[in-house]
C-alpha positions as CSV (number, residue, x, y, z in Angstrom):
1,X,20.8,40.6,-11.8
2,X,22.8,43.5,-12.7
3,X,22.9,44.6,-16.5
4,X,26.4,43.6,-17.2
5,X,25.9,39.9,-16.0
6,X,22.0,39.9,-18.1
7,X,24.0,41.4,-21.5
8,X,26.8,38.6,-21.2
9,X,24.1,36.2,-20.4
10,X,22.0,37.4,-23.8
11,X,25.1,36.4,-26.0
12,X,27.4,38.5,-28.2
13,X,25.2,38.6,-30.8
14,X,22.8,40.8,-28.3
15,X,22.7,44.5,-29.0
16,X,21.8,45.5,-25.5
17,X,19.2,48.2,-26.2
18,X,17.8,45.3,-28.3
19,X,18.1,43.4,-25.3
20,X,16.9,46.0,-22.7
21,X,13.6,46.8,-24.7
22,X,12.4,43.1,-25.1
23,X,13.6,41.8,-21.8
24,X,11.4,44.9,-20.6
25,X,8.5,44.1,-22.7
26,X,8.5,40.7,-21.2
27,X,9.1,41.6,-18.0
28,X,6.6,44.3,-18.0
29,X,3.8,41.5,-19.4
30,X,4.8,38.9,-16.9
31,X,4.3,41.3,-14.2
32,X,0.7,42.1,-15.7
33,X,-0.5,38.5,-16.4
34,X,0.4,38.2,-12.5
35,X,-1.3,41.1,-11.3
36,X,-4.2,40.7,-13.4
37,X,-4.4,37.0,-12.4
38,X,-4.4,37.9,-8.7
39,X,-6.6,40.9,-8.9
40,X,-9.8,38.8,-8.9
41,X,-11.6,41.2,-11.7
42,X,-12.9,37.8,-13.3
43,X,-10.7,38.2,-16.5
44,X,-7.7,36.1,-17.7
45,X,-4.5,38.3,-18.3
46,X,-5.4,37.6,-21.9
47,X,-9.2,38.9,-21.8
48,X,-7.9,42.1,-20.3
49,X,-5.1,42.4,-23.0
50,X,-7.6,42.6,-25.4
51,X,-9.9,44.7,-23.3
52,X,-7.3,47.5,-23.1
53,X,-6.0,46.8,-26.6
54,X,-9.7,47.9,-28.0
55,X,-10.1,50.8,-25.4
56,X,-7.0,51.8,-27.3
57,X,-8.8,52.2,-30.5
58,X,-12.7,51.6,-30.1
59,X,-14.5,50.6,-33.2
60,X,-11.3,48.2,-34.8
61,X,-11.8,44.8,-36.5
62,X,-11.2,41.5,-34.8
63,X,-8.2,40.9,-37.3
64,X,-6.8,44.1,-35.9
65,X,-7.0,43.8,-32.6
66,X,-5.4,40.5,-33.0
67,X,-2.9,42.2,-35.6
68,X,-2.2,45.1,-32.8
69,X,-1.7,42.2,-29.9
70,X,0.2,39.7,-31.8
71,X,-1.7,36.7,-31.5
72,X,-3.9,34.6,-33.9
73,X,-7.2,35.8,-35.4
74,X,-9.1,32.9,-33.5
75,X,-7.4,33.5,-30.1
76,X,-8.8,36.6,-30.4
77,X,-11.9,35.8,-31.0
78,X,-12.4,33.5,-27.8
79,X,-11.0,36.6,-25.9
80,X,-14.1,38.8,-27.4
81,X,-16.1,35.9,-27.1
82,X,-15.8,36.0,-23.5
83,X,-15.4,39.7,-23.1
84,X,-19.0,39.5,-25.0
85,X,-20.6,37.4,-22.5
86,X,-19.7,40.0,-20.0
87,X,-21.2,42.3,-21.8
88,X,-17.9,44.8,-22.5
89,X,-18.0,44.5,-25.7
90,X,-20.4,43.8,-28.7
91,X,-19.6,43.2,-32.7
92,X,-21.3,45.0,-34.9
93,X,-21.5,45.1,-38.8
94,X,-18.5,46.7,-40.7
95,X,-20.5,49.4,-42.5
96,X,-17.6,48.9,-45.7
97,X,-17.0,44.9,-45.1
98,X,-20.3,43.5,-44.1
99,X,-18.4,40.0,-43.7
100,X,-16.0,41.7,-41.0
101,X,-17.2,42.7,-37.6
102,X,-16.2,45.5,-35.6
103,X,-15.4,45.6,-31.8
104,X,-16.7,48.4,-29.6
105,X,-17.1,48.9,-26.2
106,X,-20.2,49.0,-24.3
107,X,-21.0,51.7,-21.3
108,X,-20.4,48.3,-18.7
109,X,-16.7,47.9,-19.5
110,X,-16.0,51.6,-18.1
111,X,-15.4,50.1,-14.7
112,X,-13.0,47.2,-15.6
113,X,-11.2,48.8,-17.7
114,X,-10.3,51.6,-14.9
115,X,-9.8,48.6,-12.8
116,X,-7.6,47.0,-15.3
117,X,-5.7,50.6,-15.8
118,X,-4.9,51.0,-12.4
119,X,-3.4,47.4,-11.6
120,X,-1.0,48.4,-14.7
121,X,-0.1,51.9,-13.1
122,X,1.0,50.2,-10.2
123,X,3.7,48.2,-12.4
124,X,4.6,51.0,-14.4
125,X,4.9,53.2,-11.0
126,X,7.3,50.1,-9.1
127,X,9.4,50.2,-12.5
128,X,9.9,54.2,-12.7
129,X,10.3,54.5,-9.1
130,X,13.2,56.7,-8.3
131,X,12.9,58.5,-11.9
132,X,12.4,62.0,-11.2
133,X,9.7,63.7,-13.3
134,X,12.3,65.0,-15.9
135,X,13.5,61.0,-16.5
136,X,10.3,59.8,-16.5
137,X,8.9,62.5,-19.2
138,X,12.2,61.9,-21.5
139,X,11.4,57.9,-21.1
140,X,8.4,58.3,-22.3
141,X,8.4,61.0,-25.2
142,X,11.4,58.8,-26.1
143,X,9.6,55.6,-26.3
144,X,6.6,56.9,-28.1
145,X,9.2,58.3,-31.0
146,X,10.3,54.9,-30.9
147,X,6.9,52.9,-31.0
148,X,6.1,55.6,-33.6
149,X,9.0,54.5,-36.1
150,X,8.3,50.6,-35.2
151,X,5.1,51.0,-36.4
152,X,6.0,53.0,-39.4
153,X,8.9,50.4,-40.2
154,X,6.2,47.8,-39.7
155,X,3.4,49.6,-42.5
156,X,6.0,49.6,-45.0
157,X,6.6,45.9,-44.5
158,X,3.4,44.5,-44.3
159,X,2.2,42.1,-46.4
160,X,-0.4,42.9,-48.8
161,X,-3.9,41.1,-48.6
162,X,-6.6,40.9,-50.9
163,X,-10.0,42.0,-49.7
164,X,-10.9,38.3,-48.6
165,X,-8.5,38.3,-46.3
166,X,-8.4,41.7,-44.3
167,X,-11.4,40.8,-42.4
């Protein structure tokens, strides 16, 4: 499908780079789930989300991680639940919240996520294919300036908890 055809498909009321950066965020994690799901490493595309989402910050709290991934508190934690029984990851006692638990990874999960890294490099190398180095470098300094002021935009809007509930 060319662009023009997918932006008049999306509606009028479509900004395309609106457009363009969530049909690539789906496309990109529909291409994941796939590969992971064929890749035979013994995770669900869901289980290796979470994986790679606490390689990305080691040490976080389960309502983080599920925070940072976008998905419900106790979908996460069937995900660590699993990745547990593997023996990836353990919980361990929040030193300043001893009623929240924080994820870390263990020396086993080393391997998968590797594994996991290089089934996504292989998508992100078919989708950047035919970039040159220069386009490729500007994509991604761009995007991170971009994810950078998302997040910041996100902060300020972020519902306040009390201590009960940030566990």
């Amino acid at each position: 499908m060319k662009f023009s055809d997918a932006i008049a498909e999306a509606g009028p009321e479509m900004d395309p780079l609106g457009f363009l950066i969530v049909d690539s965020a789906r496309l990109l994690r529909a291409a994941f789930e796939r590969r992971i799901a064929e890749a035979g490493l013994g995770l669900t595309p869901g289980e290796a989300r979470a994986l790679m989402s606490i390689a990305a910050a080691d040490g976080s709290r389960q309502l983080d991680i599920a925070s940072r991934m976008g998905i419900e508190p106790m979908t996460v934690c069937s995900y660590l639940d699993k990745l547990q029984e593997r023996g990836l990851i353990e919980r361990q006692q929040c030193s300043s919240d001893r009623r929240a638990k924080r994820i870390n990874l263990t020396p086993a999960s080393d391997e998968m996520i590797c594994a996991i890294r290089k089934e996504l490099n292989i998508i992100l190398a078919q989708a950047t294919d035919g970039l040159n180095s220069e386009e490729n470098r500007i994509l991604r300094d761009t995007l991170a300036v971009f994810n950078v002021r998302l997040q910041a935009i996100n902060l300020s809007q972020a519902p306040q908890f009390s201590s009960d509930e940030s566990r």
